[in-house]
DOBA-336003 format. One record per atom (N, C-alpha, C): residue number from 1; atom name; x, y, z. Coordinates in nm, 3 decimals, always signed. Example, Ala and Ser with C-alpha at 12.3 -4.5 7.8 and 13.67 -1.06 7.14 Angstrom:
2
+-----+------+---------+---------+---------+
: seq : atom :       X :       Y :       Z :
+-----+------+---------+---------+---------+
:   1 :    N :  +1.319 :  -0.569 :  +0.780 :
:   1 :   CA :  +1.230 :  -0.450 :  +0.780 :
:   1 :    C :  +1.320 :  -0.330 :  +0.780 :
:   2 :    N :  +1.285 :  -0.225 :  +0.708 :
:   2 :   CA :  +1.367 :  -0.106 :  +0.714 :
:   2 :    C :  +1.290 :  +0.003 :  +0.787 :
+-----+------+---------+---------+---------+
This chain:
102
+-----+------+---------+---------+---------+
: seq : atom :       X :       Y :       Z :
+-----+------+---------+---------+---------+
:   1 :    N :  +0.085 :  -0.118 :  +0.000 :
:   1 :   CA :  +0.000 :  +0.000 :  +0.000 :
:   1 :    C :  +0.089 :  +0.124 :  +0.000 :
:   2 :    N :  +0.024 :  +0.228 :  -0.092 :
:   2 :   CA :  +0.128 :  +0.351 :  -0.095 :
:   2 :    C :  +0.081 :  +0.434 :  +0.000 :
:   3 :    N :  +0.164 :  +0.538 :  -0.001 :
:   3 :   CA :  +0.125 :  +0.662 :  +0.058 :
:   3 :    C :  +0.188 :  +0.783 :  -0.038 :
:   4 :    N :  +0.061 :  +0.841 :  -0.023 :
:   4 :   CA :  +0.030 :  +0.997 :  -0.118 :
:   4 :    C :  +0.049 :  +1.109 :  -0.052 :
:   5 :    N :  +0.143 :  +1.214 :  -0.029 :
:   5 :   CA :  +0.102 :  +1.370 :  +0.036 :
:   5 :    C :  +0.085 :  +1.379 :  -0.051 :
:   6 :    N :  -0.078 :  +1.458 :  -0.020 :
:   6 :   CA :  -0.107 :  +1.548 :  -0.111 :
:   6 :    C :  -0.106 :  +1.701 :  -0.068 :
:   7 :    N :  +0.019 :  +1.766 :  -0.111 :
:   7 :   CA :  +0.107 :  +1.891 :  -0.021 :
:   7 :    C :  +0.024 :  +2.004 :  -0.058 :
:   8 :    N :  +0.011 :  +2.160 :  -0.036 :
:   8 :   CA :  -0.021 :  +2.260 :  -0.117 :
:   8 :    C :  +0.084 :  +2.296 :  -0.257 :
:   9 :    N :  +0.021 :  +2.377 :  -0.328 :
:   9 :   CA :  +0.148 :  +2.411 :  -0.426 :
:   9 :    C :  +0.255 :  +2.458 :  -0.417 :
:  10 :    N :  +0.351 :  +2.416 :  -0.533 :
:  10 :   CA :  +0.428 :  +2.484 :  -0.501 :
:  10 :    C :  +0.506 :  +2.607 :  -0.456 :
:  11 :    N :  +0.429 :  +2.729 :  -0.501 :
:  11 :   CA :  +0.488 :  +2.802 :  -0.453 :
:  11 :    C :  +0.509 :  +2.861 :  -0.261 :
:  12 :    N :  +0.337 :  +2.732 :  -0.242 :
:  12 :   CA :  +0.367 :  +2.777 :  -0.071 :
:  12 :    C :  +0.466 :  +2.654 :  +0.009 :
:  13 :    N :  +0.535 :  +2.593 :  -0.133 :
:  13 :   CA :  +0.641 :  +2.485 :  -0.036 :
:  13 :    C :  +0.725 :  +2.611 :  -0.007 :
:  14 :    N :  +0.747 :  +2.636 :  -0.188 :
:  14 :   CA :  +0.929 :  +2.728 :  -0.180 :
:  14 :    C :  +0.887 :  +2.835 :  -0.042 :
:  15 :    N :  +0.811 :  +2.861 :  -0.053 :
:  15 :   CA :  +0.796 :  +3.005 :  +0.081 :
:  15 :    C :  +0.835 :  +2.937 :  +0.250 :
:  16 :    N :  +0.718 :  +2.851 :  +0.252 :
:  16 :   CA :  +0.767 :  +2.747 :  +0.390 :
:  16 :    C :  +0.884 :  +2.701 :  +0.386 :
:  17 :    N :  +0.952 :  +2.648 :  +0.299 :
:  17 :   CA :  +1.117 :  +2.632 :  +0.275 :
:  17 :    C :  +1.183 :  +2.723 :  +0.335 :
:  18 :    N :  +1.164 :  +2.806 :  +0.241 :
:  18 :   CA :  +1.281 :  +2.951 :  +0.270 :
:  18 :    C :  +1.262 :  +2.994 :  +0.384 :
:  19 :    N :  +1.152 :  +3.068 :  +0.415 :
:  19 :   CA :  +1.107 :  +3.060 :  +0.584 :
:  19 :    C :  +1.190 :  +2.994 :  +0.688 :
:  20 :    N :  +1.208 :  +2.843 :  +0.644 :
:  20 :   CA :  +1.273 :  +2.761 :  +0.777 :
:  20 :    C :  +1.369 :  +2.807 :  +0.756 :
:  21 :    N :  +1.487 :  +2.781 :  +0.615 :
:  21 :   CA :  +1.628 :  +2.796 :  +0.589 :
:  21 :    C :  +1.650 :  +2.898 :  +0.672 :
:  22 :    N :  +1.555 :  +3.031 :  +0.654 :
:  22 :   CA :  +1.602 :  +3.242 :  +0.702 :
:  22 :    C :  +1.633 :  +3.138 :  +0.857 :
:  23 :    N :  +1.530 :  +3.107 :  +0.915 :
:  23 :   CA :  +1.566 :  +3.090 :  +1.064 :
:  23 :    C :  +1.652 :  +3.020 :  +1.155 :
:  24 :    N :  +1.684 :  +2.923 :  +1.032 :
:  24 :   CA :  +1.801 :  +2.785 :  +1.070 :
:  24 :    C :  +1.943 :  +2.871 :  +1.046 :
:  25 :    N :  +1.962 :  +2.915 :  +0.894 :
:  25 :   CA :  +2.030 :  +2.971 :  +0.893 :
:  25 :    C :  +2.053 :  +3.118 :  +0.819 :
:  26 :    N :  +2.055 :  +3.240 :  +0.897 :
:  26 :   CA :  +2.026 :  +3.331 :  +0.884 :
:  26 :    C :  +2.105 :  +3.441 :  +0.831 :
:  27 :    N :  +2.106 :  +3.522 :  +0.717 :
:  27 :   CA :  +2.209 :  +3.556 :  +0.599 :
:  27 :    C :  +2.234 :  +3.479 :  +0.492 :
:  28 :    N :  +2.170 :  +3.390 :  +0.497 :
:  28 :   CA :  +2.194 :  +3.253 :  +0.423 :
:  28 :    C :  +2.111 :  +3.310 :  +0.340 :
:  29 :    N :  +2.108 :  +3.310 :  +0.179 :
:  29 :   CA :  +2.022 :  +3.324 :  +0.096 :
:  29 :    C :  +1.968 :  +3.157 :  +0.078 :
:  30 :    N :  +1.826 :  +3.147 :  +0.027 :
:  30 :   CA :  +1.773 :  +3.003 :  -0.006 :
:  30 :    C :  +1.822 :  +2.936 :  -0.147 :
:  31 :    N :  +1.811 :  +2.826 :  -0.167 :
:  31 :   CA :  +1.841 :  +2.810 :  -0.315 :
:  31 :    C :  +1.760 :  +2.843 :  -0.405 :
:  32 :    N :  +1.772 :  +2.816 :  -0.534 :
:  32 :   CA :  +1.673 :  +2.881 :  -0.604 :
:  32 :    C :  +1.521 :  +2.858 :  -0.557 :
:  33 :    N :  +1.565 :  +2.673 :  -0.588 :
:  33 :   CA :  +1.420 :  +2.609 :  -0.535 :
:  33 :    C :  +1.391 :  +2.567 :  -0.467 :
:  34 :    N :  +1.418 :  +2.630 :  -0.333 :
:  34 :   CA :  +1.361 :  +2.524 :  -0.180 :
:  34 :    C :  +1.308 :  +2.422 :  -0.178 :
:  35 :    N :  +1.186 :  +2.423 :  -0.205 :
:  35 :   CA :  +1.077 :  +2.295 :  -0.212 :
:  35 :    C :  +1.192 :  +2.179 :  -0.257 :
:  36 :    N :  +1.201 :  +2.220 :  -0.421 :
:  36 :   CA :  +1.252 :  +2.090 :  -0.460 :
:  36 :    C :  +1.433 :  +2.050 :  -0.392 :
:  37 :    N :  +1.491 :  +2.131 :  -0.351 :
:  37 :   CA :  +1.628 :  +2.098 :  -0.260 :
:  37 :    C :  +1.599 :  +2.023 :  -0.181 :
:  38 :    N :  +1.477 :  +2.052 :  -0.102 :
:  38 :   CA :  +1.496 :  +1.968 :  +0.039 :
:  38 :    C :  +1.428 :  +1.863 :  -0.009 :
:  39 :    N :  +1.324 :  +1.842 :  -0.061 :
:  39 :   CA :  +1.219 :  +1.764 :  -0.117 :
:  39 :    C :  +1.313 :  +1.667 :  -0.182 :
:  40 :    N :  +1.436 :  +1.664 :  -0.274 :
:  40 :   CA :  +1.507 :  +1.569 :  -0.315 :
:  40 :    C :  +1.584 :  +1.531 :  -0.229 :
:  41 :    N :  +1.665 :  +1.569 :  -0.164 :
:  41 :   CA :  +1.718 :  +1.477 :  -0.045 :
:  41 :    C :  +1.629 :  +1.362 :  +0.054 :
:  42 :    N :  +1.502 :  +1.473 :  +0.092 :
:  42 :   CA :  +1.455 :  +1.374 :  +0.211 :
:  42 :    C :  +1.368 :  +1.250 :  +0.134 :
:  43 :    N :  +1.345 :  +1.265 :  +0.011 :
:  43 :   CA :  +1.278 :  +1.166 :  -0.062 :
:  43 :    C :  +1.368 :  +0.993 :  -0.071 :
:  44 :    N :  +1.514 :  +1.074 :  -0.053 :
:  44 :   CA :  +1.580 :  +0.945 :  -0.112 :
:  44 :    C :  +1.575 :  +0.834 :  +0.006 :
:  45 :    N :  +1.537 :  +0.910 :  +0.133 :
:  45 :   CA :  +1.556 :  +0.836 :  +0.287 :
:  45 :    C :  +1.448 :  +0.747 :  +0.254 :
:  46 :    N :  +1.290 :  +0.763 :  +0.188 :
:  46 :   CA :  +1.204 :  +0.739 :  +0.244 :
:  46 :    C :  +1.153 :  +0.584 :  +0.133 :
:  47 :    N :  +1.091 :  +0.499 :  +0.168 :
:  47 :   CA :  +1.003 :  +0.436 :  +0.112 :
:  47 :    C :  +0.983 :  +0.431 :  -0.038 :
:  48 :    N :  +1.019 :  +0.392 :  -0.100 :
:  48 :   CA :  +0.974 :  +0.374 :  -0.268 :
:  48 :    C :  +0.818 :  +0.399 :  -0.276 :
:  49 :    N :  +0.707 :  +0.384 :  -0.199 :
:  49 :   CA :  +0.563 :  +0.372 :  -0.216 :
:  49 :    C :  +0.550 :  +0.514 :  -0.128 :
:  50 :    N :  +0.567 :  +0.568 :  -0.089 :
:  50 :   CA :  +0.562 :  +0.726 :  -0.049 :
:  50 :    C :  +0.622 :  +0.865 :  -0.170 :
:  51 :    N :  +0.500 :  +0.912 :  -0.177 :
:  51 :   CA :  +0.518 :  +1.019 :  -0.293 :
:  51 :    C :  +0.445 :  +1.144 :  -0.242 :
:  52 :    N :  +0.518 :  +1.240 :  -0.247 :
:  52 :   CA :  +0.523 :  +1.395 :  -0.242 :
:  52 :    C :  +0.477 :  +1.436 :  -0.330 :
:  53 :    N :  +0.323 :  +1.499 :  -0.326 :
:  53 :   CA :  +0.243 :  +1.576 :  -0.453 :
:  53 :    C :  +0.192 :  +1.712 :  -0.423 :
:  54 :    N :  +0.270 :  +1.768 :  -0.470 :
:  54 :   CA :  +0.236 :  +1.949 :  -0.480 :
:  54 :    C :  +0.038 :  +1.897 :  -0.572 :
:  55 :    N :  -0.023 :  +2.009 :  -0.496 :
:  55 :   CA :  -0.153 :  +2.002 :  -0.572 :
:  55 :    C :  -0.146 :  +2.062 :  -0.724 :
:  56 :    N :  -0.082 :  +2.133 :  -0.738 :
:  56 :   CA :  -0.054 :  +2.220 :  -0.899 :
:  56 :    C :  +0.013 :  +2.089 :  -0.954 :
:  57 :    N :  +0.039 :  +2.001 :  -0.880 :
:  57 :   CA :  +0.052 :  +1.867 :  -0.976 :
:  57 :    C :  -0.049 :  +1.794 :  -1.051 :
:  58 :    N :  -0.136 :  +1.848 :  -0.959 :
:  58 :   CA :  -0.260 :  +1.748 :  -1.085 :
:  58 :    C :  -0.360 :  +1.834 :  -1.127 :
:  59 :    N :  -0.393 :  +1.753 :  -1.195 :
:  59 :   CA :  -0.524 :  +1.854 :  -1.315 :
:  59 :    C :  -0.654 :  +1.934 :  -1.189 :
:  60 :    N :  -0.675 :  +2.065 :  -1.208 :
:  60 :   CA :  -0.767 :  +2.168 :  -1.124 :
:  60 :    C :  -0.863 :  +2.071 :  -1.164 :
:  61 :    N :  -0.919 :  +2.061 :  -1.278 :
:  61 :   CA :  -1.098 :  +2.010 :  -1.300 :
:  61 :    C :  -1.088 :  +1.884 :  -1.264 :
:  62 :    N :  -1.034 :  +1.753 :  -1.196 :
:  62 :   CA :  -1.032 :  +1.634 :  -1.159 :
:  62 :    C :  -1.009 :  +1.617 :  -1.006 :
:  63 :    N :  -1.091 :  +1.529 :  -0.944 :
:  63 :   CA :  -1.132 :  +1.494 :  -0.831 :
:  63 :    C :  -0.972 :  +1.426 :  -0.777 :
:  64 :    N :  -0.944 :  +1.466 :  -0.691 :
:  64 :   CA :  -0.783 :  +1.437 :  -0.661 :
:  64 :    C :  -0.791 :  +1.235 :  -0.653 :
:  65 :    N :  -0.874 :  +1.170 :  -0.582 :
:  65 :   CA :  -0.835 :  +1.024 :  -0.623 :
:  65 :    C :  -0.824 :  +1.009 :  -0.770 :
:  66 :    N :  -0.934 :  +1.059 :  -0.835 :
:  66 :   CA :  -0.909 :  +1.028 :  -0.987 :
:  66 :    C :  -0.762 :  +1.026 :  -1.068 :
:  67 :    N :  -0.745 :  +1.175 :  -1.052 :
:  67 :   CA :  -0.565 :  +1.253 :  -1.055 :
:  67 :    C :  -0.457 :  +1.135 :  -1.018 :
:  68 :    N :  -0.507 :  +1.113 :  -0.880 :
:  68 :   CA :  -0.342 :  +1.055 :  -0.811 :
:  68 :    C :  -0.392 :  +0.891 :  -0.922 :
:  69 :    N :  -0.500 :  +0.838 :  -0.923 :
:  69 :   CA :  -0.513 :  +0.693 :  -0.988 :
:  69 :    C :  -0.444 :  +0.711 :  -1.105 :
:  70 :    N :  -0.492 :  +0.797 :  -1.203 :
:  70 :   CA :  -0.455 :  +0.876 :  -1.330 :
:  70 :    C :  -0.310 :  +0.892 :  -1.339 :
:  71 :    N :  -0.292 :  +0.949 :  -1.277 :
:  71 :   CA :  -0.142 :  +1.017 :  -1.307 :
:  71 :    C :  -0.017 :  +0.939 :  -1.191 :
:  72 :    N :  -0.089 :  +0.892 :  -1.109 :
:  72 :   CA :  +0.044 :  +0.895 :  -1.021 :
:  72 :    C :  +0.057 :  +0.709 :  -0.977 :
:  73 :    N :  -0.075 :  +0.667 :  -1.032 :
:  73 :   CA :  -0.091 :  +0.497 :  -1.003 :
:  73 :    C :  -0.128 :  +0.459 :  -0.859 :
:  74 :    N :  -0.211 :  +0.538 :  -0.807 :
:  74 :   CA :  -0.271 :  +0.490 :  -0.673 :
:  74 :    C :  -0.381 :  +0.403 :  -0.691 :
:  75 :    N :  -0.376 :  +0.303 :  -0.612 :
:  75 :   CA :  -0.451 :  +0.223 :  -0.618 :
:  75 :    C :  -0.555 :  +0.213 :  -0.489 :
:  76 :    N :  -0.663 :  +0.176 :  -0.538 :
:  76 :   CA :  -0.788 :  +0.139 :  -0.431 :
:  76 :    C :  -0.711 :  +0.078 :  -0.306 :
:  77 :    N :  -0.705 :  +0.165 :  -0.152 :
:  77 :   CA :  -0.687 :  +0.169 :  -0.066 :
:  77 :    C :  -0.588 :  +0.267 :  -0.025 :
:  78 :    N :  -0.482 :  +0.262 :  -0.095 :
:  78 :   CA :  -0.391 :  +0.331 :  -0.095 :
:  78 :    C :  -0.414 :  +0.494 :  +0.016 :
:  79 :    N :  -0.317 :  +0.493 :  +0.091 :
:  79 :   CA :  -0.309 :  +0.627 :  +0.184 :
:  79 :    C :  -0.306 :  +0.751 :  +0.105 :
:  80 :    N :  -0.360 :  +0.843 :  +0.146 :
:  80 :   CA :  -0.387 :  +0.971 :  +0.083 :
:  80 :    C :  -0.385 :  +1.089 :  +0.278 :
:  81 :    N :  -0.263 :  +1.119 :  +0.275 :
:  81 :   CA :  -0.280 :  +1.247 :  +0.367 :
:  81 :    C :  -0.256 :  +1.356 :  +0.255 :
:  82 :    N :  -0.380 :  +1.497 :  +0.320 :
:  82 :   CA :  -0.368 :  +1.575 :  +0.234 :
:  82 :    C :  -0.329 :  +1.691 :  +0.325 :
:  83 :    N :  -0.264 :  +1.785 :  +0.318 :
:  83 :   CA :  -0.228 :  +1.847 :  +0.406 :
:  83 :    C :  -0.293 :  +2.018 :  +0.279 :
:  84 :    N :  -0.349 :  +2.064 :  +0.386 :
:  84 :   CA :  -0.366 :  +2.218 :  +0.358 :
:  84 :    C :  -0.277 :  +2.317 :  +0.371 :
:  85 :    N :  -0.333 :  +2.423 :  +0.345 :
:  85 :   CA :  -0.247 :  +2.572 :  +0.315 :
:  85 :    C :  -0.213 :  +2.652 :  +0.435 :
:  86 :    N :  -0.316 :  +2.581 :  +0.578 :
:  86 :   CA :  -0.244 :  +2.616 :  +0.711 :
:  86 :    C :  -0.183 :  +2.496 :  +0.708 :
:  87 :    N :  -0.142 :  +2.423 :  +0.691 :
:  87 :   CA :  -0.066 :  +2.285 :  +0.758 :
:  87 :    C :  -0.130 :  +2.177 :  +0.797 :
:  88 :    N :  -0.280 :  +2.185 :  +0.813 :
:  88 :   CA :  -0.341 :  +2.133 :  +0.905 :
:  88 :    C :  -0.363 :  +1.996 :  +0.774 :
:  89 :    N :  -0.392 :  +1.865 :  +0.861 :
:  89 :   CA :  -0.429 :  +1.739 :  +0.792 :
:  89 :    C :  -0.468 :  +1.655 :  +0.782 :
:  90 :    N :  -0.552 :  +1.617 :  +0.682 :
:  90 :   CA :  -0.635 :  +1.500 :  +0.673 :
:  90 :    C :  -0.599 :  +1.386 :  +0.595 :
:  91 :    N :  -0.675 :  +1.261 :  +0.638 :
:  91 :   CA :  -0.636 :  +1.175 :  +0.550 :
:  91 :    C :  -0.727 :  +1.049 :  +0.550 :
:  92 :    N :  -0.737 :  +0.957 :  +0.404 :
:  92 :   CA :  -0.806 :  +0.934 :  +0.365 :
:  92 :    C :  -0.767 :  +0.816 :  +0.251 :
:  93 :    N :  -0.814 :  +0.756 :  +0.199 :
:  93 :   CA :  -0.801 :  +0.612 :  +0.115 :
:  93 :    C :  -0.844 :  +0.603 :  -0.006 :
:  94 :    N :  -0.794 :  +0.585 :  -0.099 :
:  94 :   CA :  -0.833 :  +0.630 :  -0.269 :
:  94 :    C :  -0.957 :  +0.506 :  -0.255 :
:  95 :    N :  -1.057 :  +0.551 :  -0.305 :
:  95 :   CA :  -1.189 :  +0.445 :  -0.289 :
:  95 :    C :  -1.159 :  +0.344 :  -0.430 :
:  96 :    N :  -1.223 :  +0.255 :  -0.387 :
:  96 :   CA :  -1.230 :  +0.158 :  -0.525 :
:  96 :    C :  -1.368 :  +0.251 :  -0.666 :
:  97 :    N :  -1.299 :  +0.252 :  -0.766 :
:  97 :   CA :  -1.335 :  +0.280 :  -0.871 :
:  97 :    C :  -1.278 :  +0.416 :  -0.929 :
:  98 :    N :  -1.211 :  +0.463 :  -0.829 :
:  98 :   CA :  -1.178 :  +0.642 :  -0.862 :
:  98 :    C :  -1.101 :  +0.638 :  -0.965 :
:  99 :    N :  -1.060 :  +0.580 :  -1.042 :
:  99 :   CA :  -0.984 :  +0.569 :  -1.159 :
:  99 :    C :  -1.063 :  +0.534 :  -1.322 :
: 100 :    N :  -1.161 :  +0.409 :  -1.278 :
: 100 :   CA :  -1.288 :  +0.455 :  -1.376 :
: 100 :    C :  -1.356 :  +0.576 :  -1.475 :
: 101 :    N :  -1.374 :  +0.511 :  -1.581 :
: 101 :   CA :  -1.400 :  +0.584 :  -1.678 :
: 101 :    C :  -1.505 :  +0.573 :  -1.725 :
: 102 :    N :  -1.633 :  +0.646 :  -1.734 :
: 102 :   CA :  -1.760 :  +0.603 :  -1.746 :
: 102 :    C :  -1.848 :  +0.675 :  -1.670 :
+-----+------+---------+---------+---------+
């Protein structure tokens, strides 16, 4: 069984990024692309079936199980935490059929 963040977009990673970097380390300019700097390192620690999804990753007019079945190969059960634009988070299980066409 996988697991899905489903993160806000990107641009409120790079901001929350940079944010931490100013405070960790301070004078420090960020890299270009926060999000994706840190986002590629800590990915390599983790699980092959754990995937990091900015929402501007998937299509606006599609129901996000559909999207992640569609595009990203989640399958019926599969973990889905979705985390919002305060941080705050929910989570939830790609239902059987969300990939269906018809």
């Amino acid at each position: 069984m996988a697991t899905f963040y489903l993160l806000p977009p990107r641009a409120c990673l790079d901001d929350a990024v940079a944010g931490l970097l100013a405070r960790l380390l301070p004078g420090l300019p960020p890299p270009p692309d926060p999000w994706e700097a840190v986002a590629g390192q800590l990915v390599g620690g983790w699980p092959a079936d754990v995937y990091l999804v900015p929402k501007d990753d998937l299509p606006a007019d599609e129901a996000p199980a559909a999207a992640l079945t569609a595009g990203w190969g989640a399958e019926p059960g599969d973990r889905v935490v979705e985390v919002g634009l305060a941080w705050a988070a929910r989570e939830w299980a790609v239902p059987a059929g969300a990939g269906a066409i018809g």
